[in-house]
VOGU-3710 file (C-alpha; in Angstrom, 3 decimals, decimal comma):
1> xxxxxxxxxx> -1,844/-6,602/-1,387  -2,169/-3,070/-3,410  -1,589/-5,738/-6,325  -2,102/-9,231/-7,407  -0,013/-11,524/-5,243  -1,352/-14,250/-6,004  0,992/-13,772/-9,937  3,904/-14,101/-7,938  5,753/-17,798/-8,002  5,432/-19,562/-5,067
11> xxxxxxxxxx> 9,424/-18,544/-5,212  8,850/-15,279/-5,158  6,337/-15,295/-2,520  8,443/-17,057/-0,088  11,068/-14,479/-0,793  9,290/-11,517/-0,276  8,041/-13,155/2,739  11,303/-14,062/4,013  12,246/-10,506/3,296  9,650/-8,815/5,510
21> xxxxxxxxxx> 10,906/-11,386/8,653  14,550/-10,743/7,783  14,075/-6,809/8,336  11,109/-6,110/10,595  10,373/-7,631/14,235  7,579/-10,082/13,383  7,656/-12,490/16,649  4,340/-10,979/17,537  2,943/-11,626/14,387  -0,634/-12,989/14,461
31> xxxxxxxxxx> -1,952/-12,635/11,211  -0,597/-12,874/7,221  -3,142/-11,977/4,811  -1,952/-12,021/0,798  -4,315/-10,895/-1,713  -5,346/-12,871/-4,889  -7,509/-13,323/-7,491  -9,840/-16,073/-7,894  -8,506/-16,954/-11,443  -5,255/-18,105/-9,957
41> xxxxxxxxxx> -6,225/-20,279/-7,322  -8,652/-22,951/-9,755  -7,110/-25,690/-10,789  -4,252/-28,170/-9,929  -1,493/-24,951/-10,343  -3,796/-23,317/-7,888  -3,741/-25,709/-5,434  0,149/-25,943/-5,442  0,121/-22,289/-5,005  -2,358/-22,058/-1,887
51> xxxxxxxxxx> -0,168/-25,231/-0,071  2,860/-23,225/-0,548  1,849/-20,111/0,489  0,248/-22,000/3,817  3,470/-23,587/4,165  5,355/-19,948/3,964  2,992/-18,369/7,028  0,049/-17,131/5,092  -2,839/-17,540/7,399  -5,615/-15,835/5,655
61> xxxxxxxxxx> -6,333/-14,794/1,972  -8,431/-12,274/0,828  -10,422/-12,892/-2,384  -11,282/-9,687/-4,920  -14,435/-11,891/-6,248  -16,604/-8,685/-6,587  -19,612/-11,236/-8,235  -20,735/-14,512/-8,633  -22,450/-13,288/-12,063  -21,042/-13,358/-15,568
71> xxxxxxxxxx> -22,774/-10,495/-16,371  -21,518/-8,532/-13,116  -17,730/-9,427/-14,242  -17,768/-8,665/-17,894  -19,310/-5,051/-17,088  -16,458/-4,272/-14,380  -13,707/-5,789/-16,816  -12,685/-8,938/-14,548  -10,334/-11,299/-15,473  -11,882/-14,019/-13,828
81> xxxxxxxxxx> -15,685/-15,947/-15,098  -18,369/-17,367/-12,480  -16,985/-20,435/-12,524  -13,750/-19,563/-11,611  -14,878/-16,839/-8,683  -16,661/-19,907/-7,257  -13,595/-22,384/-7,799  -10,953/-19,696/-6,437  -13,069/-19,068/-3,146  -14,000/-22,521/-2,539
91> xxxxxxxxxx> -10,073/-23,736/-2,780  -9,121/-20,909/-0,431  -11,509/-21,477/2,301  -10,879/-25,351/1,513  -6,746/-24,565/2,369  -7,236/-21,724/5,070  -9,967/-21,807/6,358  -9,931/-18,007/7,176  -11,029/-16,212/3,970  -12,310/-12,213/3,110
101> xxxxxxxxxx> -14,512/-12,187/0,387  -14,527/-8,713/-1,790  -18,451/-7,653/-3,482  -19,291/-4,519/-5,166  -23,498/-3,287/-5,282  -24,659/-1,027/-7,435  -23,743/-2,332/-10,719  -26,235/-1,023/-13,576  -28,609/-2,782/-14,327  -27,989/-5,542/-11,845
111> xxxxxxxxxx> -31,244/-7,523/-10,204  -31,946/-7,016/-6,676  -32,075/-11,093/-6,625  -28,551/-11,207/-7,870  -27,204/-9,060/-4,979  -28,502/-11,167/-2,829  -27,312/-14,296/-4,762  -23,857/-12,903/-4,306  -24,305/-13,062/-0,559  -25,622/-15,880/0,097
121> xxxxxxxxxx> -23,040/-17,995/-1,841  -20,092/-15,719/-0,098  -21,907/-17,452/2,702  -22,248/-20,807/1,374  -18,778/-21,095/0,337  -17,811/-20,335/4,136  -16,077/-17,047/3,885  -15,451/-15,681/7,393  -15,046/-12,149/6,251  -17,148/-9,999/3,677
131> xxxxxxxxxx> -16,078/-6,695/2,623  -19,061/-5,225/0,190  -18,765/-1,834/-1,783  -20,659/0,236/-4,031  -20,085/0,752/-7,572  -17,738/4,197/-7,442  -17,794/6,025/-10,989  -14,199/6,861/-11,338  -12,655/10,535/-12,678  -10,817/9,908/-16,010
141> xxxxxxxxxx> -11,863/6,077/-16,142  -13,890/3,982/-19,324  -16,992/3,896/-16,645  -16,925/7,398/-16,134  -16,623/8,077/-20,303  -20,222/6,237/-20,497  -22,020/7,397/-17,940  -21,035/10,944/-19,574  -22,547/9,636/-22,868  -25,088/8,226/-21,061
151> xxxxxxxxxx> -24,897/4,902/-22,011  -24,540/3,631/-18,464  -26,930/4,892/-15,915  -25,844/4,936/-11,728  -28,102/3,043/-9,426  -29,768/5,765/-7,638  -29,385/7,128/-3,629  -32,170/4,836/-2,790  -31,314/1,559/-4,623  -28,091/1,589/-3,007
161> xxxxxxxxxx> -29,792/2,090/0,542  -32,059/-0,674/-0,133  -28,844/-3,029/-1,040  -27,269/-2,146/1,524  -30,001/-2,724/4,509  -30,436/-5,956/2,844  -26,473/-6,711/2,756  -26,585/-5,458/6,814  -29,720/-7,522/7,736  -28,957/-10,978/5,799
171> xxxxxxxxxx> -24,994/-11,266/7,100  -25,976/-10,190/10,461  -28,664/-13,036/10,292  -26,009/-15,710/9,024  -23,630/-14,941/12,191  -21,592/-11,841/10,843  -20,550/-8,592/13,015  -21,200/-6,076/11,174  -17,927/-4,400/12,738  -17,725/-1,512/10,207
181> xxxxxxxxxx> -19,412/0,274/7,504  -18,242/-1,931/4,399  -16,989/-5,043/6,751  -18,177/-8,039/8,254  -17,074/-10,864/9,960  -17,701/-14,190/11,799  -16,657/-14,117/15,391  -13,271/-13,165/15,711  -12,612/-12,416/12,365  -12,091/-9,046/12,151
191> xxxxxxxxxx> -9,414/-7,715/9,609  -6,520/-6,731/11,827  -4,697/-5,045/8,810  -7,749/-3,058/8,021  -8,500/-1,936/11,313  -4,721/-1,007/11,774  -5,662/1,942/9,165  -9,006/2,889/11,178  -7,226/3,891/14,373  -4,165/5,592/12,973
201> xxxxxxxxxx> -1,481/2,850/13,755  1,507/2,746/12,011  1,579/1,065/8,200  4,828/0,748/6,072  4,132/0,131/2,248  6,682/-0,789/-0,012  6,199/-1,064/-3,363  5,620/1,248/-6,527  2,842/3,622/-5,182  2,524/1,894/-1,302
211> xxxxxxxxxx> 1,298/4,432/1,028  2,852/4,430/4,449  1,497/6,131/7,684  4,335/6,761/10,557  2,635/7,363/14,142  5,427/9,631/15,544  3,377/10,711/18,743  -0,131/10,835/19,764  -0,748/13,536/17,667  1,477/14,069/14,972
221> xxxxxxxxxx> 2,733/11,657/12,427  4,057/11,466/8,605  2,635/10,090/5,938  4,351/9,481/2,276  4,140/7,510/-0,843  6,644/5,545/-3,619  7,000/6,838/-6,995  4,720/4,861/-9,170  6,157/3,895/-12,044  7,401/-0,034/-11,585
231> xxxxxxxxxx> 10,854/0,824/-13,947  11,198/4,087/-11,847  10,693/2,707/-8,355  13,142/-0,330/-9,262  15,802/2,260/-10,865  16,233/4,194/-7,685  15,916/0,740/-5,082  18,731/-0,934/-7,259  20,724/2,094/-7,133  20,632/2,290/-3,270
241> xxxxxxxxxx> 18,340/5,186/-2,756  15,001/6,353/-1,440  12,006/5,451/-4,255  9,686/7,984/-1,730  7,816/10,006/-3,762  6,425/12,503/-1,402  6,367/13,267/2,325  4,399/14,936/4,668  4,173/15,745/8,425  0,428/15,435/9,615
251> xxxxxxxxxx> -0,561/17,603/12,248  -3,376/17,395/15,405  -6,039/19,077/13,395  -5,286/16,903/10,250  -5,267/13,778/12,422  -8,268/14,631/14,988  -10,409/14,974/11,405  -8,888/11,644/10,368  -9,502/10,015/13,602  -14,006/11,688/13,716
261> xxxxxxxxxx> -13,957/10,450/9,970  -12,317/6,405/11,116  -13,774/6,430/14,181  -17,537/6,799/12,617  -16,661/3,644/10,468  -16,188/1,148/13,186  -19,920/0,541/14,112  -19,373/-1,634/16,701  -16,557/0,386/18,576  -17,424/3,811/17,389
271> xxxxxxxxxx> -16,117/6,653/17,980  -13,686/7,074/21,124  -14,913/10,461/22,765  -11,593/10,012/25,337  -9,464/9,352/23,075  -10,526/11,823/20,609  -10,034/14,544/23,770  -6,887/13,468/25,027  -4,500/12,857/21,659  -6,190/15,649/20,071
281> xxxxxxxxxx> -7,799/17,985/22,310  -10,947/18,139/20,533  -14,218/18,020/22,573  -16,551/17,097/20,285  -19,696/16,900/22,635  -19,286/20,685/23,327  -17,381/21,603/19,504  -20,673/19,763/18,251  -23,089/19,992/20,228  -25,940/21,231/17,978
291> xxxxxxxxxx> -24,606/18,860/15,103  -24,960/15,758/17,319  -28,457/15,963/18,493  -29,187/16,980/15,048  -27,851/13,785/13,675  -28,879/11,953/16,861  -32,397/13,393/16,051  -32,885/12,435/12,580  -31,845/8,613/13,756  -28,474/8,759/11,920
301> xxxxxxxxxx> -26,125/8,026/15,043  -26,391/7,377/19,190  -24,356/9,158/21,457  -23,594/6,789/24,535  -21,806/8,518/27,549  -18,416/8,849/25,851  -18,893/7,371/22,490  -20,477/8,177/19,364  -21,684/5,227/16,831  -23,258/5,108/13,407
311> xxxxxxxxxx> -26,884/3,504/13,462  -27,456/1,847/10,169  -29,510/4,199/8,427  -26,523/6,456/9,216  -24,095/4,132/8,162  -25,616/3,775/4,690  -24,312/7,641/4,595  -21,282/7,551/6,591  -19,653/9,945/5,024  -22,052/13,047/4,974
321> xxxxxxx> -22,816/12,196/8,013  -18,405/12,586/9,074  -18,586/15,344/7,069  -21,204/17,052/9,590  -18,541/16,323/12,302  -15,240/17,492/11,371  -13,719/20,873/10,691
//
């Protein structure tokens, strides 16, 4: 993913594929998941496309629909209609079964009943995983220029919260785990790549811009990026040389923030209180101690023996909430 995979020729998939098994140790591998877009999957060249990448490993797809709604798409610039967001999902999960479905909230002007439209026919369609966002106003991005001339006005603190407590309550009443703050998933579906990122393993990107993550002990690491320009990043691979960017060591401190911040997210598992102690050395029952029974107070998380998880009122503000806990 980081891109549209589902452009690539069912030649060039199979390639890059072949690539990753030719250079990396993948006999433990227990999960491929490609990215697409729902406008590429419709249709009889669609269909060819989803067989062949089956046929080349692929044993999940995950879907950037964002919304079932015309209206929805044409605001956020999508390439695909309704028609075709309901065609492209409905051939994946028809092909692999195993299917993530991408929806934003908290697009302007959108009906309450729409949201929950969205939902429900993610459900319908039989996605077994449902990642859902809100609407993020961009620096230096066309959204951001008209909500500065205030022709575009934000959903509000409180219409979000109200989306999502109804997005938490109707998946978890359909059979989803609602395993982390944006996620959820039918039993044992859990994005392995995803929660790869959430507990600091190890992730190599490659590709113009792919951010990798390099787990050198239990608490240190490096992290660095690819130049982003697609001519640049080609230039220096053809010519035999490193297209990395930048890179950085990442200390204890860095990484024990990382790991309060990640931890907080996964609202079934929480956060590790052990773990947190022994790879980091950061106690956070004594560091914190008036911050968690603040938080615990106000209803925003429950501290249980030696882990720390979100409740959902606290998850619809995971982030100030992580932000209370770190530093």
């Amino acid at each position: 993913g980081g891109g549209t995979p589902s452009l690539l020729s069912p030649d060039a998939l199979a390639r890059t594929l072949q690539a990753a098994h030719d250079h990396f140790d993948t006999s433990g591998l227990v999960e491929v998941t490609v990215e697409a877009n729902p406008e590429d999957l419709a249709g009889p060249e669609g269909a060819a496309w989803l067989r062949a990448a089956k046929s080349f490993g692929v044993t999940r797809l995950s879907l950037g629909v964002q919304s079932f709604f015309d209206e929805d798409l044409a605001f956020m610039n999508r390439a695909h209609d309704a028609v075709q967001a309901e065609a492209g999902t409905e051939a994946a999960v028809a092909t692999f079964g195993d299917v993530s479905v991408d929806l934003i909230f908290g697009v302007p002007d959108q009906p309450f009943e729409h949201w929950g439209a969205n939902l429900q026919k993610a459900v319908r369609l039989g996605a077994t995983h449902v990642s859902t966002y809100s609407l993020t106003v961009e620096d230096r991005t066309p959204l951001r220029k008209l909500v500065d001339l205030g022709r575009v006005v934000p959903e509000g603190d409180e219409a979000l919260r109200e989306r999502y407590l109804f997005t938490h309550d109707y998946l978890e009443a359909h059979g989803f785990e609602h395993y982390e703050v944006s996620s959820f998933a039918r039993p044992g579906r859990r994005s392995r790549h995803n929660e790869g990122y959430w507990t600091h393993q190890t992730v190599v990107g490659i590709g113009p811009s792919a951010h990798s993550f390099w787990r050198e002990t239990r608490s240190r690491g490096w992290r660095w990026a690819d130049v982003a320009h697609l001519g640049r990043w080609q230039g220096l691979v053809l010519a035999g040389e490193s297209p990395v960017d930048w890179r950085e060591p990442v200390g204890p401190d860095e990484l024990a923030d990382e790991a309060v911040l990640l931890g907080l997210r996964r609202l079934v598992d929480g956060l590790d209180l052990d773990r947190l102690e022994r790879d980091y050395g950061v106690d956070l029952l004594t560091d914190k101690r008036a911050e968690l029974a603040a938080l615990e107070g106000a209803g925003l998380l429950d501290v249980d023996g030696r882990r720390v998880r979100l409740t959902i009122e606290g998850a619809a503000v995971a982030d100030a909430v992580a932000l209370r806990l770190v530093g």
